[in-house]
C-alpha positions in Angstrom: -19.1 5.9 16.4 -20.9 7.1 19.4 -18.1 8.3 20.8 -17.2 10.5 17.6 -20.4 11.6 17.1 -20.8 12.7 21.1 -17.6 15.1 20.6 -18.8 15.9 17.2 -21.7 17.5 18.8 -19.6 18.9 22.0 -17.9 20.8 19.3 -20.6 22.0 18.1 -22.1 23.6 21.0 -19.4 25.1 22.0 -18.8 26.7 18.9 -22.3 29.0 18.7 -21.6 29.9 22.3 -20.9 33.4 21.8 -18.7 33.8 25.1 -16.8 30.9 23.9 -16.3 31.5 19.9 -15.3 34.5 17.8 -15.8 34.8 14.0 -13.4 32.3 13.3 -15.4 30.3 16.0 -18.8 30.8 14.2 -17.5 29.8 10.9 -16.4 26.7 12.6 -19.6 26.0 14.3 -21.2 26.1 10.3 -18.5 23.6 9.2 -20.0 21.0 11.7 -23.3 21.1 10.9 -22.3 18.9 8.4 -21.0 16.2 11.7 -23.5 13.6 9.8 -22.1 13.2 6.7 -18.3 13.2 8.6 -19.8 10.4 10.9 -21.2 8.8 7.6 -17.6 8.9 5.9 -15.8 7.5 9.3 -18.0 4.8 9.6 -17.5 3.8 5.7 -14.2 3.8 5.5 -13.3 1.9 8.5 -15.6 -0.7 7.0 -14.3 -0.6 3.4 -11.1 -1.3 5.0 -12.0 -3.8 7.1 -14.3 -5.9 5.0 -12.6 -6.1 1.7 -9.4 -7.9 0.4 -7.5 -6.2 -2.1 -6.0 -8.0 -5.0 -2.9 -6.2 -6.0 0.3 -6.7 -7.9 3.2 -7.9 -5.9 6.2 -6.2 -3.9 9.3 -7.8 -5.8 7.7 -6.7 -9.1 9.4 -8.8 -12.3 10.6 -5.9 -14.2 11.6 -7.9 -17.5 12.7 -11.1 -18.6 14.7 -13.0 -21.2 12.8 -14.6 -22.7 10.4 -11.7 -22.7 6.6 -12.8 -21.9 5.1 -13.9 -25.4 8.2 -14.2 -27.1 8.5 -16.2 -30.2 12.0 -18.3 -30.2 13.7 -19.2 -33.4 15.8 -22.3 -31.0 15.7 -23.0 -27.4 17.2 -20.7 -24.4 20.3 -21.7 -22.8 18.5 -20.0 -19.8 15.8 -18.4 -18.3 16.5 -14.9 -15.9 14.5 -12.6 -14.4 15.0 -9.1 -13.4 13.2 -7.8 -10.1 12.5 -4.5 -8.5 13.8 -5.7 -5.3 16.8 -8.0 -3.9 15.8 -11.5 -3.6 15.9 -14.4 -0.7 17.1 -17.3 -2.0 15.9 -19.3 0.0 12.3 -18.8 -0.6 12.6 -17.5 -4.5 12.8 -20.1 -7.2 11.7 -20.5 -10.7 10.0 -23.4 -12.3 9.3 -24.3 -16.3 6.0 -26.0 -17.2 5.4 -27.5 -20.9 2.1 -27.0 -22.4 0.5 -30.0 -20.3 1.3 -28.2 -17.5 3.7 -30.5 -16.1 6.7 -29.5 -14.9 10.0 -29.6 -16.9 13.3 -30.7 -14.7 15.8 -28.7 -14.5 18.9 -26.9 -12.6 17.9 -25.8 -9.4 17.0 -21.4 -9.8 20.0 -19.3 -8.7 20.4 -16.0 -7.7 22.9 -13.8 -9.9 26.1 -13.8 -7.3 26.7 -9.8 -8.5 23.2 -8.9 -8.9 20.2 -10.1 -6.1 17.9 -8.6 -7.9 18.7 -11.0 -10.8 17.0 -14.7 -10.5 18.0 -17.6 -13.2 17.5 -21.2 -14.4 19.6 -22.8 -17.3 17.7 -25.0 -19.8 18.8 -26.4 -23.0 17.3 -28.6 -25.5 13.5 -27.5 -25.2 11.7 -28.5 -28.2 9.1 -27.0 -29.9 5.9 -25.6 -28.1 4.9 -23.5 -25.5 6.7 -23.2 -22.2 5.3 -21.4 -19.0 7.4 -19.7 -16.8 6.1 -20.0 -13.1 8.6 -17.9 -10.5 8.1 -17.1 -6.6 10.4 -15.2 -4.7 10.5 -13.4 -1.6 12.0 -9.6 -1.2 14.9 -8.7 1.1 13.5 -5.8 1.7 9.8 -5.9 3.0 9.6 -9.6 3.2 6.7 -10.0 1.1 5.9 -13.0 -1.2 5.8 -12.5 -4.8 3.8 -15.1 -7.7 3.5 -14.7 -10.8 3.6 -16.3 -14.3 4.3 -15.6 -18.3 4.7 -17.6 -21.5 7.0 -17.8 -24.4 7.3 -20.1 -27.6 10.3 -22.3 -29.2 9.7 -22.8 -32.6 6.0 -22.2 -33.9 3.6 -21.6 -32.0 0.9 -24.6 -31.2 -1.3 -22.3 -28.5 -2.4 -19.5 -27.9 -0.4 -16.8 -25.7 -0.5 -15.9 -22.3 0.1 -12.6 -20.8 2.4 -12.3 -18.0 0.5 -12.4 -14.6 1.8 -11.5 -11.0 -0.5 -11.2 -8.4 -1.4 -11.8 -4.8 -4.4 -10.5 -2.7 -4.0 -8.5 1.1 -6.5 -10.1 2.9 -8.4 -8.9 6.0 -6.2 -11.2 8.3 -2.9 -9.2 7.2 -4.3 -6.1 7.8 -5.7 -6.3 11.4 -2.5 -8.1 12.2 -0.3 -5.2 10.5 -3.1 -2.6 12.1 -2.6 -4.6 15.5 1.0 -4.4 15.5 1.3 -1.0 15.2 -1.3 0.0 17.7 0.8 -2.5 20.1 4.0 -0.5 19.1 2.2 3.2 19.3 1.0 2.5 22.9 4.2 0.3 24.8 6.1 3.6 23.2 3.5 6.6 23.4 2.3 5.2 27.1 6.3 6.1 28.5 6.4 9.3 27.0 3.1 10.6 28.4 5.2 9.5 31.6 8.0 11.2 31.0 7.2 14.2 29.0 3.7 15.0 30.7 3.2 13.5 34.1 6.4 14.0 35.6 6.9 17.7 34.9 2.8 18.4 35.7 2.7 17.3 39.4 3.2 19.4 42.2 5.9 17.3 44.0 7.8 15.2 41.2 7.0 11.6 41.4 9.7 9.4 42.0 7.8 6.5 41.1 5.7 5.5 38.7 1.5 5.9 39.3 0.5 2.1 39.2 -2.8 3.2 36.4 -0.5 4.3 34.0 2.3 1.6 34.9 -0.3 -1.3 34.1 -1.1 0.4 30.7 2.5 0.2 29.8 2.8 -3.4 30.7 0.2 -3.5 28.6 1.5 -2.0 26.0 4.6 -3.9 26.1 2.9 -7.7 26.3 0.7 -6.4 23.3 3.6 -5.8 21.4 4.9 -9.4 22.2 2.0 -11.2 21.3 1.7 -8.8 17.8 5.3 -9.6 16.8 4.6 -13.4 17.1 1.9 -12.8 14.8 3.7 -11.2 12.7 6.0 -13.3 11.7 3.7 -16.1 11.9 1.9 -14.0 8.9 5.4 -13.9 7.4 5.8 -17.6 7.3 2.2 -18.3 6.2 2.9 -16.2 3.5 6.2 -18.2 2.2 4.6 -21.7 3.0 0.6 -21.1 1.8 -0.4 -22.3 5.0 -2.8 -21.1 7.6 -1.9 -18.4 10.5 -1.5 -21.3 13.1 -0.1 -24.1 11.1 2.9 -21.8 10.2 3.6 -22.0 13.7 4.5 -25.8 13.3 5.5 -25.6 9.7 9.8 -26.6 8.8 10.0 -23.6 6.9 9.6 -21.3 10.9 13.3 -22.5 11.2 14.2 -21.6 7.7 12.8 -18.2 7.9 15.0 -16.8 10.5 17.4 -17.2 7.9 16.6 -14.5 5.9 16.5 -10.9 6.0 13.3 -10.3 7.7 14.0 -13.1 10.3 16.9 -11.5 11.0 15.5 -8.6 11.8 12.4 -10.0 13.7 14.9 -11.9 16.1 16.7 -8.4 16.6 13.3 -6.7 17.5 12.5 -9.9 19.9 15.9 -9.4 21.8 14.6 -5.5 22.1 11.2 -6.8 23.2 12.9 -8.5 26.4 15.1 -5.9 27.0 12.6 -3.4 27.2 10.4 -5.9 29.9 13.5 -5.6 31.9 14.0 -1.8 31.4 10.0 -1.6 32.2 10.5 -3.7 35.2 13.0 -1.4 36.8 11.4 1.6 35.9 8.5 1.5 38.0 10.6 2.9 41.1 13.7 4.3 38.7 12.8 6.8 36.1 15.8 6.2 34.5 15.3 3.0 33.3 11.6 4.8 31.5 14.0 7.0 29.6 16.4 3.6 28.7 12.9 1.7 27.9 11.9 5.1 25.5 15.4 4.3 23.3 14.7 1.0 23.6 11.2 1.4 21.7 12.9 3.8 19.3 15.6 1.2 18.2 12.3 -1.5 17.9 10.9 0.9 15.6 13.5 1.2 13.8 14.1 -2.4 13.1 10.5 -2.5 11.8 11.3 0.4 9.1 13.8 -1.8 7.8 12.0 -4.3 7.1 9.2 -2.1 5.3 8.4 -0.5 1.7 11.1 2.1 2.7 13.7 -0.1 2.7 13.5 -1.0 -1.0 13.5 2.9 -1.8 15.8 4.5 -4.3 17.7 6.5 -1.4 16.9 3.6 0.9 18.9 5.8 3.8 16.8 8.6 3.9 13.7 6.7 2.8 14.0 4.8 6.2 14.9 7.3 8.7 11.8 9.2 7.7 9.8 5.9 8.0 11.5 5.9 11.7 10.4 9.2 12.3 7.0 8.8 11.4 6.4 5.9 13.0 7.7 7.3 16.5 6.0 10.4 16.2 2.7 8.4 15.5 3.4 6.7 18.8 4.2 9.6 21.0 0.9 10.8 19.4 -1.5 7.7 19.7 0.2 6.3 22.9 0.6 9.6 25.0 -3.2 10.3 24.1 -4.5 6.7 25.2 -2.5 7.5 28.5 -3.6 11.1 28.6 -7.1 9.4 29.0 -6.1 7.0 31.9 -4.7 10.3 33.2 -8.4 12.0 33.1 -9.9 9.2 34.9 -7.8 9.5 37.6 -7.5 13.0 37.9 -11.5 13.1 38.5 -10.7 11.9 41.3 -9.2 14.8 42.6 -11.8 17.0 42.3 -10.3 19.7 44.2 -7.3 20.5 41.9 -8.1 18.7 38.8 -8.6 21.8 36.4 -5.3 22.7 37.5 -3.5 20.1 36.9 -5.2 19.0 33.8 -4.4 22.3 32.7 -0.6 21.0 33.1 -1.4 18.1 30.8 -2.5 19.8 28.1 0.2 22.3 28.4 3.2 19.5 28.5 1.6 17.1 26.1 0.7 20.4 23.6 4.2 21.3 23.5 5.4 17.4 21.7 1.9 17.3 20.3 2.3 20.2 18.0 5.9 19.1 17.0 4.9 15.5 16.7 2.0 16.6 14.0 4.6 18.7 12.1 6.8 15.7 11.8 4.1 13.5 10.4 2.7 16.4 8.2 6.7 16.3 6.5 7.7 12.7 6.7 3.9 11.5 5.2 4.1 14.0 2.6 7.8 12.7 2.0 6.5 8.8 1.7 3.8 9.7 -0.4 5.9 11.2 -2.8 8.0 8.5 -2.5 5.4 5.5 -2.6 2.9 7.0 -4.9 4.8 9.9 -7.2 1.8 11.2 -9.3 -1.5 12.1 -9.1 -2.7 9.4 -11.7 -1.3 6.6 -8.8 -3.4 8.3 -6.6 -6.8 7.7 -8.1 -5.7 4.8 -10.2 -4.2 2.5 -7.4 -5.1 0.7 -4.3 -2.5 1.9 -2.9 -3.9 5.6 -3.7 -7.0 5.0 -2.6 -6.1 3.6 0.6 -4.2 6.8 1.0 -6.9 8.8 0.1 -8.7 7.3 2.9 -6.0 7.6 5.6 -6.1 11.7 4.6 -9.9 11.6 5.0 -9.5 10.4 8.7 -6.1 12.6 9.1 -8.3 16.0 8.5 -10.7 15.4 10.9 -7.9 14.5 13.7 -5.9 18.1 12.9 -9.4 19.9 13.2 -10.3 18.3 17.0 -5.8 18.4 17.8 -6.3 22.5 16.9 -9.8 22.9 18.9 -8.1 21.5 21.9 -5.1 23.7 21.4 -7.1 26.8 21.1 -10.4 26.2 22.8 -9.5 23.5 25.2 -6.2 25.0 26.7 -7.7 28.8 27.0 -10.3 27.1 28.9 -8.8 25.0 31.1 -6.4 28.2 31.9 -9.7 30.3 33.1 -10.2 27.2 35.4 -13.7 26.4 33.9 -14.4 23.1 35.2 -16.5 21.9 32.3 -13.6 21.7 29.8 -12.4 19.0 31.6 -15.1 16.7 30.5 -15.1 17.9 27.0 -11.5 17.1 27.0 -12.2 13.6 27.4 -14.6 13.5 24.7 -12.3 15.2 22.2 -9.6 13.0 23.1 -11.7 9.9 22.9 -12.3 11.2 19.6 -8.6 11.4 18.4 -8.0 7.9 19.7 -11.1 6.8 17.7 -9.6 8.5 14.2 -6.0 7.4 15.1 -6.8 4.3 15.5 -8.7 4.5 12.3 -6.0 5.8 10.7 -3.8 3.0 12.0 -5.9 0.5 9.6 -5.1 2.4 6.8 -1.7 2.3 7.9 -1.6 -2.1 8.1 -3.4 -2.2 4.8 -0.5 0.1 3.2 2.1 -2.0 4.6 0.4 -4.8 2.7 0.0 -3.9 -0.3 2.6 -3.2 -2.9 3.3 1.2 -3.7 1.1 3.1 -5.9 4.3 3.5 -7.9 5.1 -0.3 -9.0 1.7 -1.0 -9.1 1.3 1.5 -12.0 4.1 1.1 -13.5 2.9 -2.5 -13.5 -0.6 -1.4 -15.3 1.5 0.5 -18.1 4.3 -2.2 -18.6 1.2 -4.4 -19.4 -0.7 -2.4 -21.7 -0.2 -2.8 -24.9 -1.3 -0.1 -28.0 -3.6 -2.6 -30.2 -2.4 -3.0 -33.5 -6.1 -3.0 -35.0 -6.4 -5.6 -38.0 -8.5 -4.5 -40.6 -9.9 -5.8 -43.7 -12.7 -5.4 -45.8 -15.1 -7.5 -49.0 -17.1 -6.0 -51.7 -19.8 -7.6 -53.6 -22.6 -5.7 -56.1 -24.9 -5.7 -53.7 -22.9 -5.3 -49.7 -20.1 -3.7 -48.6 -18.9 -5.4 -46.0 -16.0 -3.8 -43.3 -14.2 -6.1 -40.8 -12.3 -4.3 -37.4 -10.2 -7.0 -35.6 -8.7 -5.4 -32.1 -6.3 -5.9 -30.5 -5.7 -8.7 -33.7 -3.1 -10.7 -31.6 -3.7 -14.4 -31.0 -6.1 -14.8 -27.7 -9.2 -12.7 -27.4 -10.2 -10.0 -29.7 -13.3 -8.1 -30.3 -14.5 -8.3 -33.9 -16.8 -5.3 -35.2 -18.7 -5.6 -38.4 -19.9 -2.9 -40.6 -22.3 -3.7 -42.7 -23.3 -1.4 -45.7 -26.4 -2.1 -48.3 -25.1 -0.7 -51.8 -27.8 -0.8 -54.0 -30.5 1.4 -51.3 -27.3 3.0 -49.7 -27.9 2.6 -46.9 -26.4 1.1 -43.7 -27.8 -2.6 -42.5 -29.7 -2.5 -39.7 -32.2 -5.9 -40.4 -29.6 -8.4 -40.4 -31.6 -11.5 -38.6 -28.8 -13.4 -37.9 -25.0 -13.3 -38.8 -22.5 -16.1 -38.0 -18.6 -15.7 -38.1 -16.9 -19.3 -38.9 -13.4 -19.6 -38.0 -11.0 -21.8 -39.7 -6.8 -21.9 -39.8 -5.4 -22.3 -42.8 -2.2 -23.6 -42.1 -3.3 -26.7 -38.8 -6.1 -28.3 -38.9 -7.6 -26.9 -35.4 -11.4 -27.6 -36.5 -14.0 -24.4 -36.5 -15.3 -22.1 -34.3 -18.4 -19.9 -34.5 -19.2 -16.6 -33.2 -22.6 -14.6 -33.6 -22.3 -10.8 -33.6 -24.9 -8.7 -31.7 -26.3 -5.5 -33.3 -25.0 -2.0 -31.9 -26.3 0.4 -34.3 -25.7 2.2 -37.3 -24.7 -1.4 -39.6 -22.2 -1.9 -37.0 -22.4 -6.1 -35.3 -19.5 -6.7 -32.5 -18.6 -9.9 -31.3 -16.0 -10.8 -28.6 -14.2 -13.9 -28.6 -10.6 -16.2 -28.6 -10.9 -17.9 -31.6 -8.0 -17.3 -33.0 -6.4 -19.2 -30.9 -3.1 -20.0 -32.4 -0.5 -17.7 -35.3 -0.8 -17.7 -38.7 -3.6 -17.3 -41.3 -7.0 -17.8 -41.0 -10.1 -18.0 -42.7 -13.3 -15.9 -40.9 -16.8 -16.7 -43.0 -19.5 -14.4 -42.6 -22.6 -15.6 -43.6 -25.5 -12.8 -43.3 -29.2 -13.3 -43.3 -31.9 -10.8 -43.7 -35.4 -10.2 -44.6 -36.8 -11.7 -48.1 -33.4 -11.9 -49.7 -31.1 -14.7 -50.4 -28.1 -15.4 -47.5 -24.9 -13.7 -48.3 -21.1 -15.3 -47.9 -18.2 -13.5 -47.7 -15.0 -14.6 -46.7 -11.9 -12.8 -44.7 -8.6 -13.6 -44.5 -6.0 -12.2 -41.9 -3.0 -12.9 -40.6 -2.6 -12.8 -36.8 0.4 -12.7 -34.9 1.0 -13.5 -31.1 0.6 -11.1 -28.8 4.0 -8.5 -28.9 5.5 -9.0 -25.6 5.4 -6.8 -22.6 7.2 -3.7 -21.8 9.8 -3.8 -19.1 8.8 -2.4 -15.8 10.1 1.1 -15.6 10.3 2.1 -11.9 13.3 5.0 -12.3 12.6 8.1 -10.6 14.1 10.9 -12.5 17.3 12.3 -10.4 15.8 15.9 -10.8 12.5 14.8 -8.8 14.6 12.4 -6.2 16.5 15.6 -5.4 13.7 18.3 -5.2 12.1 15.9 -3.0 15.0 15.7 -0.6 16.0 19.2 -0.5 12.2 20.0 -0.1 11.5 17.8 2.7 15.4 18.3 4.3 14.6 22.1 4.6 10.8 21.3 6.3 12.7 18.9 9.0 15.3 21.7 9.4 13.0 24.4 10.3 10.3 22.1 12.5 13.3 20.8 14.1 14.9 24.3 15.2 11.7 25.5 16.3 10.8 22.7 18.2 14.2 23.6 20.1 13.9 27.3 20.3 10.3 26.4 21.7 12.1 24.2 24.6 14.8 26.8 25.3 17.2 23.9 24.3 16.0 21.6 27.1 16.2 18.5 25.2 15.0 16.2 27.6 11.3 16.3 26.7 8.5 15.3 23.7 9.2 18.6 21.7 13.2 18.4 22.4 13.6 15.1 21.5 11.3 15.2 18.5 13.4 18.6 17.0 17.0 16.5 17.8 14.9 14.4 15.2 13.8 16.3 13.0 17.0 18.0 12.4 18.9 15.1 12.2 16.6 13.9 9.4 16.8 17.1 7.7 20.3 17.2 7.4 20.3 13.6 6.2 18.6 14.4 3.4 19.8 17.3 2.4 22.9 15.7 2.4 21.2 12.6 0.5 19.9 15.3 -2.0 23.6 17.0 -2.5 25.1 13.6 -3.2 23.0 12.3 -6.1 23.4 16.0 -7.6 27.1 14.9 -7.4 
């Protein structure tokens, strides 16, 4: 935070200084008067982020079920299946059946549907009357992530009371940072080379042949980061699976078992990458060459970590991923090239004779990816968004929204210091005034600061599951109440009973009392007990005692009735000086309707709008970024635009296909 606020107020100054700032200068010097409250909002979300864990719903959401959850069976199932919203591992998904004692019930072992892997069953037969929980785990194929969750249906009638269906599982603070940490890892082993490549190389007077050893240590420091964040990760992978702690997963059976699946797979892949690029690191330090095999190298480990992200369970899972790829390596050019950019400043002050100069190169070279690398994540973010969120309701209803909210609060900042060191900064530096070169520092120690703010946001969205499922969790589980009403009349009190939602489990119950003979409503009630009795078990009673509200009208909340069928409710009512009253209600409940199947379809009209939209953005970043480099592909911006228009023409023809 003292870093921020420092450049904050570098900014500042140099925006009243007349020489320095025109209008457009002036106006931005009144903007950051404000630097408090940004400084304010910074420090908040950082700490919202880091000190909180978020319970959410799951990644491998159950979409529906047969039985559905709360359903009422005439005769037993000959089996149990689940539908997911993601393909399952079978090693790590299974399904268990507890009876209403909670113990378990043996059966088959759970399979996964041969033609279907988003399908999960059990066969049963011969369950007698009650109430059966289901309890089912699984893992997803396609992020990896562990999935709980739990409903209940009846055989016969009813003996309980129902249980909505639950799934659930809570990000915690360890997931993030480790998430956060691999990235950052990833980001500077990748960004660190570029700066190398793309800024260094071309910037010095006589072309280095090999590499400066300040900026080779920070790549071998980016590189045995990224090693020890991998093993985390899937350290946090197995923990997951198994329940236990970070380090016991290390020693844990199930390690061995994991590299079975999908995500194993894929973590072995990255490892084999990891070594690779040590070797290609290695040889680079007096070969160039090998840098630019150690860049591809990082882009193929990148790669293998979109797969095995949200994007990879995506409708147009193709598509979806590339532009996960493209994002991620363009945050790492980004993050990377500035965290070297800095080891760069401190040795140019060294060179105190031609360091303005030749800063001035570094801004120039890393400007020209810079600007095409923000482009890219302007697109591709607004792309995954839409893709992970969809609506503006999932972005102030859900975790996932709100996390995204707070990655956009840190991203506006970062564009505002990116453009006053393309405009200010690089103008400066050109005149050869010495002084921008320490302001450059600050501002770029500010962009690291956000960025790696940002990067926080970014674990914690990897964690939890899209703003889309988890609403279309919220509305598969509400239910419209089906309000029961009914009503007494006696000479002397009306009496108007409101039972909501009037299912079996807990209701609120709201009494209107109204005084006939003075006509008026009853407000003096001293006390008022509701007796609760079923009519067709013997279950015992239960007592609730409504609180006054206003206007005759006495709420209570409570799960009395517990269990189908009729029951008796007994008001009795005392007031002031008058005899007690007794009134009697009878309803019949029902148990609660079951829930909604999770709808997670994207309309084909909106899937392909979003294509063509984003296809045509990547297409024009991507031929300017190569106009801008004259067609010299081998640099940031060239590389970025072969990139860019690649993806574009991915989607588009993504988009043309599901039109067909």
């Amino acid at each position: 935070m003292m870093a921020i606020t420092r450049i904050l107020s570098v900014v500042y100054n140099l925006a009243i200084q007349r020489r320095e700032c025109d209008k457009g200068g002036r106006w931005f010097a009144l903007v950051l008067r404000w630097k408090w409250l940004m400084r304010r909002v910074v420090m908040l979300v950082i700490a919202a982020l880091l000190l909180t864990a978020l319970p959410v719903y799951a990644h491998a959401s159950l979409s529906r079920s047969e039985p559905a959850s709360n359903a009422v069976l005439e005769e037993s199932p000959s089996e149990i299946r689940l539908w997911f919203t993601e393909p399952l591992e079978p090693s790590f998904s299974r399904i268990r059946l507890r009876d209403t004692s909670g113990s378990v019930i043996e059966t088959e072992a759970s399979q996964i549907d041969n033609n279907d892997p988003m399908q999960m069953f059990v066969p049963v037969s011969n369950l007698p009357d009650g109430v059966y929980t289901v309890v089912w785990q699984v893992v997803s194929t396609a992020d990896g992530h562990l999935t709980s969750g739990n409903f209940a249906f009846t055989v016969g009638e009813a003996v309980t009371g129902s249980s909505a269906a639950i799934q659930t599982t809570v990000v915690s603070q360890e997931s993030t940072l480790i998430r956060w940490f691999y990235l950052l890892s990833l980001s500077l082993a990748i960004g660190s080379m570029a700066f190398w490549l793309f800024v260094w190389q071309p910037s010095m007077p006589e072309k280095p042949t090999q590499v400066e050893p300040r900026l080779y240590w920070l790549m071998c420091a980016g590189w045995v980061l990224l090693g020890i964040s991998s093993v985390l990760m899937l350290m946090l992978h197995v923990s997951g699976l198994t329940g236990t702690s970070l380090w016991g997963a290390l020693f844990d059976p199930a390690l061995a078992l994991a590299f079975e699946t999908r995500y194993g797979q894929l973590w072995l892949a990255r490892a084999a990458l990891w070594v690779m690029l040590g070797v290609a690191l290695y040889a680079g330090r007096k070969d160039a060459l090998f840098l630019w095999i150690g860049l591809m190298i990082g882009t193929l480990i990148t790669a293998g970590h979109s797969f095995a992200s949200h994007a990879s369970a995506a409708p147009d899972r193709t598509a979806a991923v590339f532009v996960d790829v493209l994002h991620t390596f363009a945050t790492a050019l980004w993050l990377g090239g500035l965290v070297q950019f800095a080891n760069a400043l401190l040795w140019a002050k060294q060179r105190a004779d031609s360091s303005t100069q030749l800063v001035a190169k570094f801004v120039q070279h890393f400007s020209n990816y810079a600007r095409v690398a923000v482009a890219v994540l302007v697109v591709t973010g607004s792309y995954s968004a839409w893709l992970q969120v969809g609506s503006v309701t999932a972005l102030l209803t859900t975790q996932y929204g709100h996390t995204l909210l707070l990655k956009l609060i840190l991203f506006a900042p970062l564009l505002l210091i990116a453009a006053v060191n393309l405009v200010f900064t690089a103008r400066g530096l050109a005149r050869g005034d010495t002084i921008w070169v320490g302001r450059l520092r600050s501002l770029i120690g500010a962009e690291i600061a956000l960025m790696v703010g940002i990067l926080v946001t970014v674990g914690a969205l990897t964690s939890i599951n899209p703003g889309r499922a988890e609403l279309a969790g919220q509305e598969a589980s509400i239910l419209e109440p089906d309000t029961a009403v009914t009503m007494q009349i006696t000479d002397e009190l009306h009496a108007h009973m409101e039972i909501t939602p009037g299912w079996v489990g807990e209701n609120r119950f709201q009494l209107g009392l109204y005084d006939i003979q003075n006509t008026e409503a009853v407000n003096d009630a001293t006390s008022i007990r509701l007796r609760f009795e079923n009519l067709t078990q013997n279950l015992g009673t239960s007592e609730l005692r409504p609180t006054f509200v206003g206007d005759g009208v006495y709420v209570a909340t409570g799960a009395n009735l517990s269990v189908p069928g009729r029951w008796r409710i007994r008001m009795t009512l005392q007031r002031p000086d008058r005899f007690d009253t007794v009134l009697d209600f009878t309803v019949t409940v029902a148990p609660e309707p079951p829930a909604r199947p999770l709808d997670m379809t994207i309309p084909p009209i909106e899937r392909v709008l979003a294509l063509v939209i984003a296809g045509a953005f990547c297409l024009a970043i991507g031929g300017a970024a190569l106009i801008q480099t004259r067609l010299r592909l081998l640099n940031g911006a060239g590389i970025l635009g072969i990139g860019a228009l690649a993806l574009g023409v991915l989607l588009l023809v993504s988009g043309v296909q599901l039109m067909g």
